[in-house]
N, C-alpha and C positions, 0 to 999 in steps of 0.2 A: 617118696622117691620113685614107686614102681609107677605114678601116674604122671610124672615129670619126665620121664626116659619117653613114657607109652606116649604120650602127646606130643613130643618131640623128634623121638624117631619112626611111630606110624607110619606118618605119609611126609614127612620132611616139616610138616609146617606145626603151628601150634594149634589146639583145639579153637580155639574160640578166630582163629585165622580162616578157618572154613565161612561159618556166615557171615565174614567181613568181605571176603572172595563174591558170594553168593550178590551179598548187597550190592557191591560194587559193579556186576555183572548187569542187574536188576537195574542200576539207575544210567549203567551207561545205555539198554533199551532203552529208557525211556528218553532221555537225552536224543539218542537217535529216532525214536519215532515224532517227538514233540520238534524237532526240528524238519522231518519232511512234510509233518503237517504246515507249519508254519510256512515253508516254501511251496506249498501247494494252494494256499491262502493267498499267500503274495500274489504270484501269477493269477488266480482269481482275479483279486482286486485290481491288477491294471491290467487285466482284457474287459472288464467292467467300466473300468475306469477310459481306456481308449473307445467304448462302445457307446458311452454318453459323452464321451466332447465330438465324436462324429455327428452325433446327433445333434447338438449343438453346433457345430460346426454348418450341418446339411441346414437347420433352422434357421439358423443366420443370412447363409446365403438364400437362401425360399422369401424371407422378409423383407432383405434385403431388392431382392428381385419383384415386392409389392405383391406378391400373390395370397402369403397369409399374415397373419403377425408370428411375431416367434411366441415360445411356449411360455403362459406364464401373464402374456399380456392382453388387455382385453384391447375390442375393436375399438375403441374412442379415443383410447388415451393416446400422450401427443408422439411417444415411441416406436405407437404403429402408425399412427397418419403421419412419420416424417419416413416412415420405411416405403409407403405408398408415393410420395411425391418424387 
């Protein structure tokens, strides 16, 4: 009875309510760091992602305008001698 009162009225909560607090504390950080990384990733991935269709983009029109082939193609094939004509 003296450890039912002591665990109850202590600190207001029950014993084993403390490292459920603690856990719960513990997995909302990570919750929140696993989510800023993850937004930090994102934004990577499409300034990556708008840095290579620019390039694509820039390639196209260079092949297009006959001066090189775009990337990827060699000189003979018929993709870059229809970019040339």
């Amino acid at each position: 009875m003296k450890f039912w009162a002591w665990s109850h009225n202590f600190i207001g909560l029950h014993v084993y309510a403390i490292p459920t607090l603690i856990l719960a504390l513990a997995a909302l950080i990570v919750i929140l760091v696993h989510c800023r990384k993850r937004k930090k990733r994102k934004d990577d991935a499409e300034k990556e992602l708008e840095r290579k269709l620019g390039e694509l983009i820039d390639g196209a029109a260079a092949s297009a305008d006959g001066s090189t082939p775009a990337a990827g193609e060699a000189p003979g094939t018929p993709a870059a001698a229809a970019g040339r004509e």
